[in-house]
VMD Tcl script that builds the backbone (N, CA, C; Angstrom):
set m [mol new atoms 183]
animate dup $m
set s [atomselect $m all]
$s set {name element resname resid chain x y z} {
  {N N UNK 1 A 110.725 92.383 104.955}
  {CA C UNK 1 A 109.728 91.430 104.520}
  {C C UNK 1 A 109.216 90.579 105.681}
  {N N UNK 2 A 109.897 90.412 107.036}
  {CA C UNK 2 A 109.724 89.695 107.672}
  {C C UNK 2 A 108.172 90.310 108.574}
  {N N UNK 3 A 108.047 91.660 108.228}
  {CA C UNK 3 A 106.991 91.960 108.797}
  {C C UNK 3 A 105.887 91.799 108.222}
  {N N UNK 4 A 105.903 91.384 107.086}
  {CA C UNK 4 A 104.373 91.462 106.274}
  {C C UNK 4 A 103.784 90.211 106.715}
  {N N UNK 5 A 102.699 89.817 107.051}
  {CA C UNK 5 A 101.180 89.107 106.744}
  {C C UNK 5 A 101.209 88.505 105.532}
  {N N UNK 6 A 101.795 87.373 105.304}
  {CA C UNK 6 A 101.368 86.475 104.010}
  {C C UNK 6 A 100.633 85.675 104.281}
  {N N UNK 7 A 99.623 85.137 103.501}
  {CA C UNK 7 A 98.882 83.652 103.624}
  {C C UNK 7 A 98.529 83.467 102.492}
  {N N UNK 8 A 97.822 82.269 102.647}
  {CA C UNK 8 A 97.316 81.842 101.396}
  {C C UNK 8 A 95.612 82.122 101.656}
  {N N UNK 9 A 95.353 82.375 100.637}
  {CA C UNK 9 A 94.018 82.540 100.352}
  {C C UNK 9 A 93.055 81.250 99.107}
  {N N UNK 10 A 92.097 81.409 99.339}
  {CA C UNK 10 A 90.861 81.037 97.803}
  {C C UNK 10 A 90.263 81.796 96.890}
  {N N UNK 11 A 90.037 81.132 96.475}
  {CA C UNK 11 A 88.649 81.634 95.298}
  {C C UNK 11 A 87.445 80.233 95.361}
  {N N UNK 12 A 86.370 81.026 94.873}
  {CA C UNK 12 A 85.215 80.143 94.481}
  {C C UNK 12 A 85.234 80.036 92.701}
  {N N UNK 13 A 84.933 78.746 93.054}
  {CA C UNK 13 A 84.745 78.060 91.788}
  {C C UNK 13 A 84.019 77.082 91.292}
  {N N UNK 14 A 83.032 77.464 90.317}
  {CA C UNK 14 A 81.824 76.763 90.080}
  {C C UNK 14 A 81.024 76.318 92.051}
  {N N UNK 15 A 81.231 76.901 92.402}
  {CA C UNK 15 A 80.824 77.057 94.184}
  {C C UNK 15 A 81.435 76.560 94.973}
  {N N UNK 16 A 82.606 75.548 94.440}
  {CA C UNK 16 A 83.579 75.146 95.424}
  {C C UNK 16 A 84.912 76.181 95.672}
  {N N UNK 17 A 85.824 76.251 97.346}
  {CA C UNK 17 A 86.700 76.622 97.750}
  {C C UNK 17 A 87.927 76.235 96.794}
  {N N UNK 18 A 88.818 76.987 96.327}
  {CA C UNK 18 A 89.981 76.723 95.688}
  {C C UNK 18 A 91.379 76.942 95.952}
  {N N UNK 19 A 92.132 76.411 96.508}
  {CA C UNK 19 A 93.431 77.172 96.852}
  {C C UNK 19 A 93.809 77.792 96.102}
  {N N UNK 20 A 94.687 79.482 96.477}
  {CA C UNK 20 A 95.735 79.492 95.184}
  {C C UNK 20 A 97.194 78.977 96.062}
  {N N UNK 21 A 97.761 78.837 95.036}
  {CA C UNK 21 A 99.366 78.205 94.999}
  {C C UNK 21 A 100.573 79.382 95.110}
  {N N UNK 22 A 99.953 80.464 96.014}
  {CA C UNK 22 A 100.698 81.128 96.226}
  {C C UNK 22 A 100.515 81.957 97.659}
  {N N UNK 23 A 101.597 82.743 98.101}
  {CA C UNK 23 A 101.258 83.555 99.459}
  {C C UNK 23 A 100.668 84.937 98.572}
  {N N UNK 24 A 100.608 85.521 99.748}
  {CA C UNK 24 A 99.546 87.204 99.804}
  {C C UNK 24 A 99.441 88.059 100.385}
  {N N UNK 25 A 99.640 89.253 100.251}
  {CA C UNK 25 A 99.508 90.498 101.235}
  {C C UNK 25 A 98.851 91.574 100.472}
  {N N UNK 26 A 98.073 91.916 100.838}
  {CA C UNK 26 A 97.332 92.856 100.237}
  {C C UNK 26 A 97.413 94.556 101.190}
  {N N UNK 27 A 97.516 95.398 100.682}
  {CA C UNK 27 A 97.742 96.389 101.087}
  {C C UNK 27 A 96.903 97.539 100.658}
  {N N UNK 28 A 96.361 98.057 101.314}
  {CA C UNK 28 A 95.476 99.551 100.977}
  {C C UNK 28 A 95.324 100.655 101.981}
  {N N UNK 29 A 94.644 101.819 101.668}
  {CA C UNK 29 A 94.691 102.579 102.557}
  {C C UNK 29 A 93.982 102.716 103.655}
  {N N UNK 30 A 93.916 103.097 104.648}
  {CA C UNK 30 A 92.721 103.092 105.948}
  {C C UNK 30 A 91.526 102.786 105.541}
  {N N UNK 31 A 90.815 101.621 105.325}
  {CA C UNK 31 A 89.299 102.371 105.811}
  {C C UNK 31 A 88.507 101.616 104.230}
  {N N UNK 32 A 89.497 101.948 103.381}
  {CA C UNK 32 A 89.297 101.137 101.733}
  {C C UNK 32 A 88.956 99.839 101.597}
  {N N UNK 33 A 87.951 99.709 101.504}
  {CA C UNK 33 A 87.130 98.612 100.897}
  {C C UNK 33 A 87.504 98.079 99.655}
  {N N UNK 34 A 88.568 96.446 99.241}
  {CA C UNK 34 A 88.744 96.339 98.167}
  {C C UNK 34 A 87.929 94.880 97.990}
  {N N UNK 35 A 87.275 94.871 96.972}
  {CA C UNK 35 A 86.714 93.597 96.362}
  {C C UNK 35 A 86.599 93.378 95.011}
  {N N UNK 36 A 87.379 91.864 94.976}
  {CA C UNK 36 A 87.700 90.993 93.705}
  {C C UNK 36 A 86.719 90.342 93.505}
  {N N UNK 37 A 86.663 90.275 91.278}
  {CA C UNK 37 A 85.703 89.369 91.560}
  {C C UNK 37 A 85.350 87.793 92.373}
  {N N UNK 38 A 86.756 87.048 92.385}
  {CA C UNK 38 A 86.542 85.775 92.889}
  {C C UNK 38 A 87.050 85.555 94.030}
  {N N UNK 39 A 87.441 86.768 94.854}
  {CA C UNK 39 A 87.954 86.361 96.032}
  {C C UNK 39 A 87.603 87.373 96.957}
  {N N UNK 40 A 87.906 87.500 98.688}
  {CA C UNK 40 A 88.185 88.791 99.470}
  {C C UNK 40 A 88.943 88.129 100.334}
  {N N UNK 41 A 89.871 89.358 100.419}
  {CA C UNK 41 A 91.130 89.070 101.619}
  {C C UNK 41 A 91.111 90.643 102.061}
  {N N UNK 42 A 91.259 89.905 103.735}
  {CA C UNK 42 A 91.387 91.545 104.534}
  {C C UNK 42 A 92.881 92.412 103.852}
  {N N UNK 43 A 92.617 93.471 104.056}
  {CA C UNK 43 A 93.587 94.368 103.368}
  {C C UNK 43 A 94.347 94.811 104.967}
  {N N UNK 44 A 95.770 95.275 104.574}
  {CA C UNK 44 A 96.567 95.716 105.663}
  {C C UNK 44 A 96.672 97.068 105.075}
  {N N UNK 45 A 97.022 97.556 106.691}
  {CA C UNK 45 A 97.381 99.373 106.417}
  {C C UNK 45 A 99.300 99.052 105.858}
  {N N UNK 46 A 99.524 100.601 105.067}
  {CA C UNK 46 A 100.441 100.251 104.834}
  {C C UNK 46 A 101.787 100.721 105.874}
  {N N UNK 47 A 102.453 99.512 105.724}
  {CA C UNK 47 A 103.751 99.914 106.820}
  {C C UNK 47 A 104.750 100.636 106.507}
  {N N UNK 48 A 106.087 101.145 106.793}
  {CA C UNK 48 A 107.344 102.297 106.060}
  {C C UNK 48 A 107.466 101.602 105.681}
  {N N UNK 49 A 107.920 100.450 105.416}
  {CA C UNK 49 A 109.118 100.232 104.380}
  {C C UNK 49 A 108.109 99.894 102.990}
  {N N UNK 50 A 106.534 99.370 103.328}
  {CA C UNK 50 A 105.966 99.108 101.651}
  {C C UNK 50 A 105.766 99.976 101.075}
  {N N UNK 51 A 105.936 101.811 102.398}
  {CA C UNK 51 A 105.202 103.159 101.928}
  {C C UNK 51 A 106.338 103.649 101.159}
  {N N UNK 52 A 107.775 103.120 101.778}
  {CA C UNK 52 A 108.822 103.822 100.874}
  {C C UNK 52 A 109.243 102.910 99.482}
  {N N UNK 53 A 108.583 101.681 99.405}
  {CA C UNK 53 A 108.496 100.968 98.261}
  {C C UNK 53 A 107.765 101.801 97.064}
  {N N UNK 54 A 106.294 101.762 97.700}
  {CA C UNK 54 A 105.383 102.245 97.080}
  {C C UNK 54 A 105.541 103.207 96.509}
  {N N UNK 55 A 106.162 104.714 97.351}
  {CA C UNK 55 A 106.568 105.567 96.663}
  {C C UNK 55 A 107.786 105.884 95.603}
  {N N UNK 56 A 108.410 104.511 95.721}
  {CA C UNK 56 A 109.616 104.689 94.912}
  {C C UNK 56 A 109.162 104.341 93.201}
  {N N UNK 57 A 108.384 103.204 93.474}
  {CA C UNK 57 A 107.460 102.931 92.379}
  {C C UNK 57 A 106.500 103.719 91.422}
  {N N UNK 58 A 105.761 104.123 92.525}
  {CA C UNK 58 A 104.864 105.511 91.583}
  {C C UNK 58 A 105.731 106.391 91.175}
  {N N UNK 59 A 107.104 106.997 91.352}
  {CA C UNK 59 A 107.982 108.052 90.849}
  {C C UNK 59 A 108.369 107.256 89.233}
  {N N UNK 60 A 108.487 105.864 89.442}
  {CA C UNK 60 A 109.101 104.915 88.139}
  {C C UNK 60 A 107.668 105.272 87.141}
  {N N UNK 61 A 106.436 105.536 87.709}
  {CA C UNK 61 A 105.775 105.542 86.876}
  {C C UNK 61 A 105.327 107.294 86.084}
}
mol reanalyze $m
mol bondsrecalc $m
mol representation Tube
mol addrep $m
């Protein structure tokens, strides 16, 4: 965990900046363009240990 990229991010609201009350890491694949409706945060490539997370997860599913 010590390697991941957390921060905090916003949202807009009624046009003002909003904190959220939490950290963040967002993760996707090379090149993937992700956009929320009320927010954007740069996305990270994924590293081994979230890839062997990740895959342990999709098998649960």
């Amino acid at each position: 965990m010590e390697e991941l990229n957390f921060e905090h991010t916003a949202i807009t609201m009624y046009g003002k900046p909003v904190s959220l009350p939490r950290l963040q890491s967002w993760f996707a694949e090379e090149g993937l363009v992700v956009k929320e409706l009320f927010q954007k945060q740069k996305q990270h490539v994924w590293t081994a240990p979230m890839l062997k997370l990740k895959a342990q997860l999709e098998n649960q599913l």
